[in-house]
C-alpha positions, 0 to 999 in steps of 0.5 A: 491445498496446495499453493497453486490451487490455492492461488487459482481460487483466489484469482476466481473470488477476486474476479467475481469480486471486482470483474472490471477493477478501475484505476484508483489514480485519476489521470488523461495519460502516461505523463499524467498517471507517472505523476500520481503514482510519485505523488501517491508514495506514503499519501492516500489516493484519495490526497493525491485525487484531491490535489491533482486536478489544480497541478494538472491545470497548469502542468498537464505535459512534461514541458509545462511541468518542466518549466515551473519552478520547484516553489511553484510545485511544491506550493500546488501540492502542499497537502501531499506528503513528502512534498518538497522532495516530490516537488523536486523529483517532478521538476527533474523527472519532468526536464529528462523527459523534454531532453531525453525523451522527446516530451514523452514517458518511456515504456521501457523499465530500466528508462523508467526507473532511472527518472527521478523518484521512480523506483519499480514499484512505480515504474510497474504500475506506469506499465501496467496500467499506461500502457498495459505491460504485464507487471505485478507492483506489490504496495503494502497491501499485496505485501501483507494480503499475500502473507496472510493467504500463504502465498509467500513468505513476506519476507520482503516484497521483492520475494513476495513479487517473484511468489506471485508472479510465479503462482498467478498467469502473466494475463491476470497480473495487471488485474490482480494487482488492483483486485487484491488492493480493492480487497485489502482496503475493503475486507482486509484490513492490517489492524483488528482483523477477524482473518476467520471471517475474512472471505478469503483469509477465512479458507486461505490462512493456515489456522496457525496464522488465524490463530496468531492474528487472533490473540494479536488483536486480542484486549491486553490485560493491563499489567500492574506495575512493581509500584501499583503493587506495592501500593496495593498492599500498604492499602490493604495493610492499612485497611486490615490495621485499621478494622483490628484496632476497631473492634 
């Protein structure tokens, strides 16, 4: 099979699996999902749906969060990780958009990326799912899912993000992007994973890579140490010392 084929199988099993994938970041608008897509970086969406409603209450605009001062932040969004940093890359993001941006997130890539802790991975999910440009954001989920199928090298997620634009059509990207995180989260895990019985890995993986994932998740024997060794032959020295003098 090769890897085109491979692909379209993949994108019909995900398709049947989450035919209408939701956006797991709660937000009303742009403004509001730019900021819990920065607020989701090395944080859980889940964190991140927990501590938005109370931000989002006193600074649901550009202008509103701009005028908080970076205490007030980071003090609503304590329980994120990285907050202090977050909470600054918010009051500046916040403040270039009033003065730059007429109060309102730019659709356009090189805008998005120069604003405060918006790199491209956050920047192609503000596209993609504000304002439906087709991207391709790979997270640490995509990264490892398409490695395992034999999508890409994983050598890094730059080349994993060119590999699956140049499998996938531009039309299924922004779906795929979710599908394949729903996916990883709930039949794919990174740690303790069965790929054969994965049911997508259990066809997709090459049987090298099952088989490299089997004996990594296997028990370890625990190796006796020079020491513990040692120890165990005085004893059982001692022991056979002891039966002799007995009889």
């Amino acid at each position: 099979m090769t890897r085109a084929e491979k692909a379209a199988r993949i994108a019909e099993q995900l398709a049947e699996l989450y035919p209408e994938p939701p956006i797991p970041l709660d937000h009303t608008d742009p403004f509001t999902l730019l900021v819990a897509v920065m607020l989701s970086a090395q944080t859980t969406d889940k964190k991140v749906n927990e501590v938005t409603p109370a931000l989002f209450a006193v600074a649901p605009t550009p202008e509103k969060m701009a005028a908080l001062e970076v205490e007030e932040i980071r003090e609503l969004i304590r329980q994120i990780g990285l907050a202090p940093t977050k909470a600054k890359n918010l009051k500046k993001m916040a403040t270039i958009l009033v003065e730059e941006h007429g109060g309102e997130v730019p659709r356009d890539h090189a805008d998005l990326v120069a604003l405060p802790g918006v790199g491209n991975k956050t920047a192609q999910v503000v596209e993609a799912q504000a304002f439906g440009v087709p991207a391709f954001p790979v997270d640490t989920h995509i990264h490892r899912l398409a490695a395992r199928w034999g999508l890409s090298s994983g050598k890094n997620v730059a080349t994993t993000e060119r590999d699956l634009k140049s499998l996938f059509p531009e039309e299924l990207w922004n779906d795929l992007h979710l599908q394949i995180i729903y996916f990883g989260r709930e039949h794919c895990p990174a740690r303790g994973h069965d790929l054969s019985t994965c049911p997508i890995c259990g066809w997709a993986a090459s049987k090298k890579r099952i088989a490299e994932e089997a004996k990594k998740n296997a028990p370890k024997k625990r190796k006796k140490t020079a020491a513990k060794k040692t120890a165990a032959k005085k004893t059982a020295a001692k022991k056979t010392t002891e039966k002799a003098a007995r009889s």
